[in-house]
C-alpha positions in Angstrom: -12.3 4.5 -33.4 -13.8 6.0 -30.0 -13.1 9.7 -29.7 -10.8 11.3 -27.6 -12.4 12.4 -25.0 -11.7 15.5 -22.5 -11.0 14.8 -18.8 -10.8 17.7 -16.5 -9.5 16.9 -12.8 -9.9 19.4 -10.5 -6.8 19.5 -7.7 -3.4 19.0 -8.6 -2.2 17.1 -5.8 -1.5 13.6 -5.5 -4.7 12.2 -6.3 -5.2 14.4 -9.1 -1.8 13.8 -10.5 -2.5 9.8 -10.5 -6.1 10.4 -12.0 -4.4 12.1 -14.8 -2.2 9.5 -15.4 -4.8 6.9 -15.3 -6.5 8.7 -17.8 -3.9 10.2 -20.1 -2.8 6.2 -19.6 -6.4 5.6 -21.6 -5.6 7.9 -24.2 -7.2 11.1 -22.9 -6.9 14.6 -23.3 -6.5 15.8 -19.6 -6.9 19.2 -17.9 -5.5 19.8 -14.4 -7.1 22.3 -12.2 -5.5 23.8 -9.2 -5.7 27.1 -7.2 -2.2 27.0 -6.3 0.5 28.2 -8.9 2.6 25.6 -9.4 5.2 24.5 -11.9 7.2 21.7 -12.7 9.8 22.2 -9.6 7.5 23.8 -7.2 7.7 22.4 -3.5 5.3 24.7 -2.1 1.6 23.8 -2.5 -0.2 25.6 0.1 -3.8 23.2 -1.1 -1.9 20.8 1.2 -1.4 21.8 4.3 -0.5 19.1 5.4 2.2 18.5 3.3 4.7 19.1 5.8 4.1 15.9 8.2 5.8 12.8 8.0 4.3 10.8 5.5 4.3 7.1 5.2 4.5 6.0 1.5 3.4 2.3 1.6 4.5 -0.2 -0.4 1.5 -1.2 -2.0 1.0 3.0 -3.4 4.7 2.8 -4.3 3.7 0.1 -6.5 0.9 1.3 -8.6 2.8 4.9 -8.8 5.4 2.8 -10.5 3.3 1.0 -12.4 1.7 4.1 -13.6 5.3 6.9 -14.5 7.4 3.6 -14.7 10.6 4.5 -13.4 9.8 6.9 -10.6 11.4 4.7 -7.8 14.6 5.1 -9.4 14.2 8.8 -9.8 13.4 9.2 -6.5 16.3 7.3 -4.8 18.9 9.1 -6.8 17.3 12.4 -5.6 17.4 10.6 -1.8 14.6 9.2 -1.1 15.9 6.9 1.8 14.7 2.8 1.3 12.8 1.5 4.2 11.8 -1.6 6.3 9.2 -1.0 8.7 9.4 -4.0 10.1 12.6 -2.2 11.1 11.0 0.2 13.2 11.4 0.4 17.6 7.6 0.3 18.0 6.3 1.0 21.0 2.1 -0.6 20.7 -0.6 -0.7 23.1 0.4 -3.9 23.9 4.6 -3.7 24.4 7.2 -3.5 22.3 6.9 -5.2 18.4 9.6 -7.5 17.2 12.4 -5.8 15.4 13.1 -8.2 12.6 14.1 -7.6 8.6 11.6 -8.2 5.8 11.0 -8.1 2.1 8.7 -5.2 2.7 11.1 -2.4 1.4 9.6 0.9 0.7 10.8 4.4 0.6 10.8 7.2 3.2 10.9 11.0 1.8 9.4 14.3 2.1 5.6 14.4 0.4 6.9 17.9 -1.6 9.4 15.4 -2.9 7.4 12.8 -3.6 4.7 15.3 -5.1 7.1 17.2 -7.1 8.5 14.1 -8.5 5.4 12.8 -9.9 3.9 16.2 -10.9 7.2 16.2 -12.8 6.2 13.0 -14.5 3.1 13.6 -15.2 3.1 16.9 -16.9 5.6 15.0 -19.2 2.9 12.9 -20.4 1.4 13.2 -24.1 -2.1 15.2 -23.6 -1.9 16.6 -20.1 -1.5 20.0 -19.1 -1.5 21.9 -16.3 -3.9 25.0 -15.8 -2.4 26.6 -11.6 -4.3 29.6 -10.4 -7.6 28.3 -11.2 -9.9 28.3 -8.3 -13.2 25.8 -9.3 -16.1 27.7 -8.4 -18.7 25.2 -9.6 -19.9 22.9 -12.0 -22.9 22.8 -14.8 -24.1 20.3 -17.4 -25.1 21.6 -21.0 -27.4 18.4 -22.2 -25.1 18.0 -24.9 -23.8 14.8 -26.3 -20.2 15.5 -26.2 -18.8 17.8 -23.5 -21.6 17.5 -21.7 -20.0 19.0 -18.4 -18.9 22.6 -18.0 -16.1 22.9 -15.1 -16.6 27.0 -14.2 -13.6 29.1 -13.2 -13.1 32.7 -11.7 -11.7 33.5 -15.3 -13.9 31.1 -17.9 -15.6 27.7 -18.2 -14.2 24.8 -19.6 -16.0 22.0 -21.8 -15.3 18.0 -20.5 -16.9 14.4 -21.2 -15.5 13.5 -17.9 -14.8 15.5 -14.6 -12.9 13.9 -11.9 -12.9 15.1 -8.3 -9.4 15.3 -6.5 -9.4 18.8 -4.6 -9.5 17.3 -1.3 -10.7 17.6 2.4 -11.8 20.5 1.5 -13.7 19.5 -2.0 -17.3 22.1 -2.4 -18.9 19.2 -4.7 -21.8 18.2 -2.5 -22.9 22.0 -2.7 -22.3 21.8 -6.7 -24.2 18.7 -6.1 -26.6 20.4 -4.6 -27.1 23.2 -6.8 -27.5 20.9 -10.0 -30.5 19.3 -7.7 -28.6 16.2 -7.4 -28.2 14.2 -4.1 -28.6 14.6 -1.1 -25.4 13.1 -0.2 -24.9 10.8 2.9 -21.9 11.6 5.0 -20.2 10.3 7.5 -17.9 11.9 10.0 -15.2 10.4 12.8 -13.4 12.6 14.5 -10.7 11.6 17.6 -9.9 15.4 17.6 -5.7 14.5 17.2 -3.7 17.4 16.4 -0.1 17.0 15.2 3.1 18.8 15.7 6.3 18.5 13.3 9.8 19.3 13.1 12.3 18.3 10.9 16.1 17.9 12.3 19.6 17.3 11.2 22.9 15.4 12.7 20.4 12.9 14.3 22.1 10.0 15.9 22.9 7.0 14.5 20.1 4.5 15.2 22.5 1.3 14.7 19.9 -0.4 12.0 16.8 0.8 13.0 14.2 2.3 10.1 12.8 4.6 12.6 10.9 5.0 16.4 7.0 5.0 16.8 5.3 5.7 19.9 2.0 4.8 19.6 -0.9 6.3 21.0 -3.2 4.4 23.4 -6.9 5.6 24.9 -5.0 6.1 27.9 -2.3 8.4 27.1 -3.8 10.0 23.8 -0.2 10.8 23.3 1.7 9.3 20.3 5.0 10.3 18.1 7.5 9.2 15.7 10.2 9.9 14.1 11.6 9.0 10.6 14.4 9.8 7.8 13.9 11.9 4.8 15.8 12.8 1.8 19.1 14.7 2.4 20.1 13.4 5.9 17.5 14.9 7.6 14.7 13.4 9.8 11.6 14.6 10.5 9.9 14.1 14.2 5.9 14.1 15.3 4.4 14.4 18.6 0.2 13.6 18.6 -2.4 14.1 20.7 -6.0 14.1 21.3 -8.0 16.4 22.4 -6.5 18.7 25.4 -3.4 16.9 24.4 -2.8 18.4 20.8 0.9 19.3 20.9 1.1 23.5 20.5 3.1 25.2 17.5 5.8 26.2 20.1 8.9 24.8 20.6 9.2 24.4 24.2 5.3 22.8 24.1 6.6 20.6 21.2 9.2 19.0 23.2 7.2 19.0 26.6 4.7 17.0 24.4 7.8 14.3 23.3 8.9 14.7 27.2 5.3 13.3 27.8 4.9 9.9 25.8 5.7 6.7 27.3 8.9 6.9 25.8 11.7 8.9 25.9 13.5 7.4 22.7 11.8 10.8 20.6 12.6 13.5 23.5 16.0 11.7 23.2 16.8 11.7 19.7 15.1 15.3 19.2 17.7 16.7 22.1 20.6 14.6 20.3 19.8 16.5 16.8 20.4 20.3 15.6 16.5 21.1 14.8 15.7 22.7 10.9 13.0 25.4 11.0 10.0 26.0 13.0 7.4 23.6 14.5 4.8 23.2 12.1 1.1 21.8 13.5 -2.1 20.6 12.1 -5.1 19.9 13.2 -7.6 18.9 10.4 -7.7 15.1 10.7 -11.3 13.4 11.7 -12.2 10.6 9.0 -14.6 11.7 6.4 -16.7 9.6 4.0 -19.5 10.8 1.4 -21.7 8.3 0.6 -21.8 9.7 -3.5 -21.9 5.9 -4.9 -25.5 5.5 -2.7 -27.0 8.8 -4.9 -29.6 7.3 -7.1 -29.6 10.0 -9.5 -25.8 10.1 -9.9 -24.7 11.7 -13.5 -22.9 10.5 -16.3 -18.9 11.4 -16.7 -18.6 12.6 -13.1 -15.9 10.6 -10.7 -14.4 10.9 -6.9 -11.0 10.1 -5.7 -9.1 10.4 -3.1 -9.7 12.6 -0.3 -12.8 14.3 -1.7 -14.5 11.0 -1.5 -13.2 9.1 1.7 -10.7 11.1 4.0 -8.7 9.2 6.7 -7.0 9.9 10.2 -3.2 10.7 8.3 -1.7 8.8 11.4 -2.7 5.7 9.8 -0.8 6.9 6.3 -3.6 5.4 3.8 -4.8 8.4 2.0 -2.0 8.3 -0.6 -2.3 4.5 -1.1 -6.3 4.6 -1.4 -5.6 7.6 -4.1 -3.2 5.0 -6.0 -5.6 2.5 -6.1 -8.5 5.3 -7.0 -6.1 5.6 -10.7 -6.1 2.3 -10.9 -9.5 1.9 -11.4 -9.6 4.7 -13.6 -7.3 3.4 -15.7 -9.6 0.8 -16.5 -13.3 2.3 -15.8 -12.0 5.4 -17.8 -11.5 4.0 -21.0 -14.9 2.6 -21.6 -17.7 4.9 -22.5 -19.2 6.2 -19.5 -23.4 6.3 -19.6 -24.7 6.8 -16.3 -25.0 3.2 -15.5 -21.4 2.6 -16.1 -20.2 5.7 -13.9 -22.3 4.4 -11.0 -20.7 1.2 -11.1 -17.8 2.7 -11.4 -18.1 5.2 -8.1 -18.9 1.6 -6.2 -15.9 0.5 -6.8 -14.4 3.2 -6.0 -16.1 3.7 -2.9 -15.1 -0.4 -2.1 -11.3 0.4 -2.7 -11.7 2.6 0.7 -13.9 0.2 2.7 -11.2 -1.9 4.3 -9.4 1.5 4.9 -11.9 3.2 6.3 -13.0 0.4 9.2 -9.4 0.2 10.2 -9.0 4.1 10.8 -12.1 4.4 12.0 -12.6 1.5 14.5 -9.1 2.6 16.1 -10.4 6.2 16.2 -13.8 5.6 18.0 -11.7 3.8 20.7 -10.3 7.3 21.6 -12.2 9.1 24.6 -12.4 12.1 22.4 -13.7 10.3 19.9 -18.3 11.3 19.4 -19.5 7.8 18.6 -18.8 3.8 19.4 -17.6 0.5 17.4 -20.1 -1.5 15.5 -19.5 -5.6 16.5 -17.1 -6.0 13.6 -15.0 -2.8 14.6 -14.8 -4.5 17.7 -14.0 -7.7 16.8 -11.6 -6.2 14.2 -10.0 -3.9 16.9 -9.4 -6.7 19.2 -7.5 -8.8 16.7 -5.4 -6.0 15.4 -4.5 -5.8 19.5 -3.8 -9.1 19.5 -1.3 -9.0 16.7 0.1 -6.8 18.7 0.6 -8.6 21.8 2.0 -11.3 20.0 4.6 -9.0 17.9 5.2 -7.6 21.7 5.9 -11.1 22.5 8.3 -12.1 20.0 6.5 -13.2 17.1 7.8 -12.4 13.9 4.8 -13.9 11.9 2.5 -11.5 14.1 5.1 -9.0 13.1 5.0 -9.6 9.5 1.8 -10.0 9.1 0.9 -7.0 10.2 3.3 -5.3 8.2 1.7 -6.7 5.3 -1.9 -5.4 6.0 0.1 -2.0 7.1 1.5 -2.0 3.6 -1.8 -3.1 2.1 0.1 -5.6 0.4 -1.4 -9.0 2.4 -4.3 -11.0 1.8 -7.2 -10.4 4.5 -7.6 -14.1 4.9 -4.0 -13.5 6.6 -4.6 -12.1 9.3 -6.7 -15.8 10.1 -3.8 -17.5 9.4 -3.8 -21.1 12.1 -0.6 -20.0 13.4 -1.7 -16.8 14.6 -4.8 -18.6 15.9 -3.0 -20.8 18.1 -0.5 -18.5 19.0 -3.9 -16.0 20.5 -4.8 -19.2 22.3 -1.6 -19.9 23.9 -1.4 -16.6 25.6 -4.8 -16.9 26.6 -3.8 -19.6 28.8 -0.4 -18.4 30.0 2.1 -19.4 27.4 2.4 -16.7 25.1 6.4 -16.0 25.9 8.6 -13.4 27.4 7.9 -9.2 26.5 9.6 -8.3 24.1 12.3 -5.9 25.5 12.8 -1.7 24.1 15.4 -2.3 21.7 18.9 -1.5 22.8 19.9 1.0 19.9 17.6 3.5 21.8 19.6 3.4 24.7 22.7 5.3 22.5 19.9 8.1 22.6 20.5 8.7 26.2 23.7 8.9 26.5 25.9 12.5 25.7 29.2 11.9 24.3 32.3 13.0 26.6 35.5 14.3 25.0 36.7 13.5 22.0 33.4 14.4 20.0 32.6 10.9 18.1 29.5 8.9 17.2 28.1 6.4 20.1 27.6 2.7 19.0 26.1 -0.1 20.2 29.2 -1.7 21.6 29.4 1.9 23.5 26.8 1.2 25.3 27.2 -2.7 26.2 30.5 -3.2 26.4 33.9 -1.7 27.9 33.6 1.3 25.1 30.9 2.6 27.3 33.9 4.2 29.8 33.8 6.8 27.8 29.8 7.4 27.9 27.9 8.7 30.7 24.5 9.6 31.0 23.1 12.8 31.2 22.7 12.6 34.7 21.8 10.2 37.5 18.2 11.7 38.3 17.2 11.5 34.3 18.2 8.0 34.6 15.5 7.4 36.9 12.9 9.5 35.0 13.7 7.2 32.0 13.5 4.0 34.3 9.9 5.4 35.5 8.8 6.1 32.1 10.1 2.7 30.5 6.7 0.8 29.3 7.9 -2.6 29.9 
């Protein structure tokens, strides 16, 4: 029998966590490293800072994280997590309104400390994994030795491993342990739109009459963008974007001046309907990044990169936890075969791949940005144009534009897709006139502005459109017209 071998992971977040149960799943001994103290039921983890934005959990990560702790999507719904259509969504794109139509594509919407503390939970309950917090990684050294070849150092002692796996991050220092070993150099490559976020999280928000959620999204034009969705416990947590000059401030009067300013006013709306929970919380750490470590020739045995520290994405585009997923999939595989220097390079390819199709879609919509340093390749420009098209079409009532692009949101469609003849036609149509009627702002946003006369009581739909609405009124004659001056359509 093949000997157990020792796999220390360096991060404990979300990446790290699936890369241990990829390899505890191969029947490893597994060591997590983190600088963060964190137990079993911590929410905190400071490592992360950007743990406090929305986050969009698609379908396609939900899957392999189940596949990996089995049962987790039933732990997580009875703690709250809140099931989700995006196809549900009032999304406002480039090109108009997108279809509001029901599909199979039923995820989950939660906090990430929830999500994170629910499969560190998991995890740590696994046979042969343990959890070493505190431990800042201040560098790496190989011994020449057969087994435990690799020596992971620590502020307070070394540690011996056969494999060590990469998962602390944006902010990962391998390329200078890299460098220090004399191994590399490493290609990088770096796209930056310069968006900042702003977040708060609020209770007692309206009812949105069946909608999963509002998206504003951002254009070259505006560089403004926003959304708002639910969360476990009732709550709901709302983002304004921006690039550039147009990064929404930590305050709260610049926070809602920012919602105030997107094309909009459904998040300004629903944020002034709701009793807000907590500060405004911003960040501003979200160019792409991608190192090139499966092009190193002399790459070494037993060392791997996930997540993050190998490609990091735009968050707006919500891939980073998906790409980790698939990252453990591999593992789970690539892991449990001995790993000679060949195999580990083939294995980092792979890796690398997983994030290819990722990585053009963040980055092709990034360097469209006027902030952005840099321009589209051809295929980023083909690809961004068909991605608008989709678009129009969803904008123009086309629920197969709509689910399609769902699918390829969710990561769960076939690329060949996106080609389907349908669609093909459908882009030709509207080339020559006959691509239907705009799709109009869906009517549940309308309850958002509207103020509720006495007796106190929940606004519906039929409040708005029928005799019910008597006892509506909006919030005053000249906002009326700001909202008619700022409606897209």
């Amino acid at each position: 029998a093949r000997p157990i071998q020792q796999v220390v992971i360096v991060g404990a977040s979300l990446a790290g966590l699936f890369a241990a149960a990829a390899s505890a799943a191969a029947g490893h001994q597994v060591t997590l490293l983190d600088r963060d103290e964190l137990g079993d039921d911590a929410l905190a983890h400071p490592g992360v800072p950007q743990g406090r934005q929305p986050h969009v959990f698609l379908l396609r990560g939900l899957q392999i994280a189940e596949e990996l702790l089995p049962g987790l999507g039933a732990e997580l719904r009875a703690d709250g997590a809140v099931e989700f259509d995006s196809s549900r969504l009032a999304w406002l794109t480039e090109e108009g309104w997108s279809t509001v139509c029901s599909s199979e594509l039923i995820g989950l919407s939660l906090s990430r400390p929830m999500f994170e503390r629910a499969v560190r939970r998991r995890v740590l309950a696994l046979p042969g994994v343990q959890l070493m917090a505190g431990r800042s990684v201040t560098g790496l050294r190989r011994t020449g030795a057969t087994e435990r070849p690799w020596r992971v150092r620590t502020a307070e002692d070394e540690l011996a491993a056969d494999i060590v796996i990469d998962a602390s991050g944006r902010g990962s220092r391998l390329p200078a342990w890299l460098s220090a070993l004399g191994i590399g150099p490493i290609r990088t490559q770096e796209v930056d739109s310069r968006i900042g976020y702003a977040v708060r999280e609020y209770t007692d928000v309206p009812d949105l009459d069946g909608l999963a959620g509002i998206v504003i999204g951002s254009t070259p034009a505006t560089g403004r963008g926003g959304l708002a969705l639910p969360v476990e416990g009732g709550n709901w947590q709302v983002l304004a974007s921006g690039t550039g000059p147009r990064r929404p401030p930590r305050d709260v009067a610049g926070f809602e001046a920012s919602l105030r300013a997107l094309r909009d006013p459904a998040l300004a709306d629903l944020a002034a309907r709701s009793t807000p929970v907590g500060d405004v919380l911003i960040h501003r750490r979200n160019g792409n990044r991608r190192h090139r470590f499966e092009q190193c020739r002399n790459w070494p045995a037993g060392l791997l990169v996930v997540g993050d520290s190998l490609v990091s994405f735009n968050p707006i585009f919500g891939q980073g936890i998906t790409v980790a997923a698939l990252d453990a999939r591999l593992l789970r595989s690539g892991v449990s075969r001995p790993l000679d220097a060949r195999a580990t390079r083939r294995l980092m390819r792979r890796l690398a791949r997983t994030a290819a199709l990722p990585w053009a879609i963040a980055v092709g919509q990034d360097l469209r940005q006027p902030t952005t340093t840099g321009e589209q390749s051809g295929p980023q420009k083909l690809t961004s144009a068909w991605v608008r098209e989709l678009g129009r079409q969803a904008a123009h009532g086309s629920a197969r534009a709509q689910l399609t692009a769902s699918r390829m949101f969710h990561m769960v469609g076939r690329p060949a897709a996106l080609l389907h003849p349908a669609l093909l036609v459908a882009a030709i149509r509207g080339r020559l006139g006959h691509g239907g009627s705009p799709t109009a702002r869906p009517t549940e946003l309308d309850l958002l502005a509207m103020v509720e006369d006495e007796p106190a009581g929940r606004t519906t739909a039929a409040d708005v459109t029928g005799v019910a609405g008597r006892d509506r009124r909006p919030r005053s004659e000249e906002h009326t017209s700001e909202l008619q001056s700022h409606h897209p359509i």
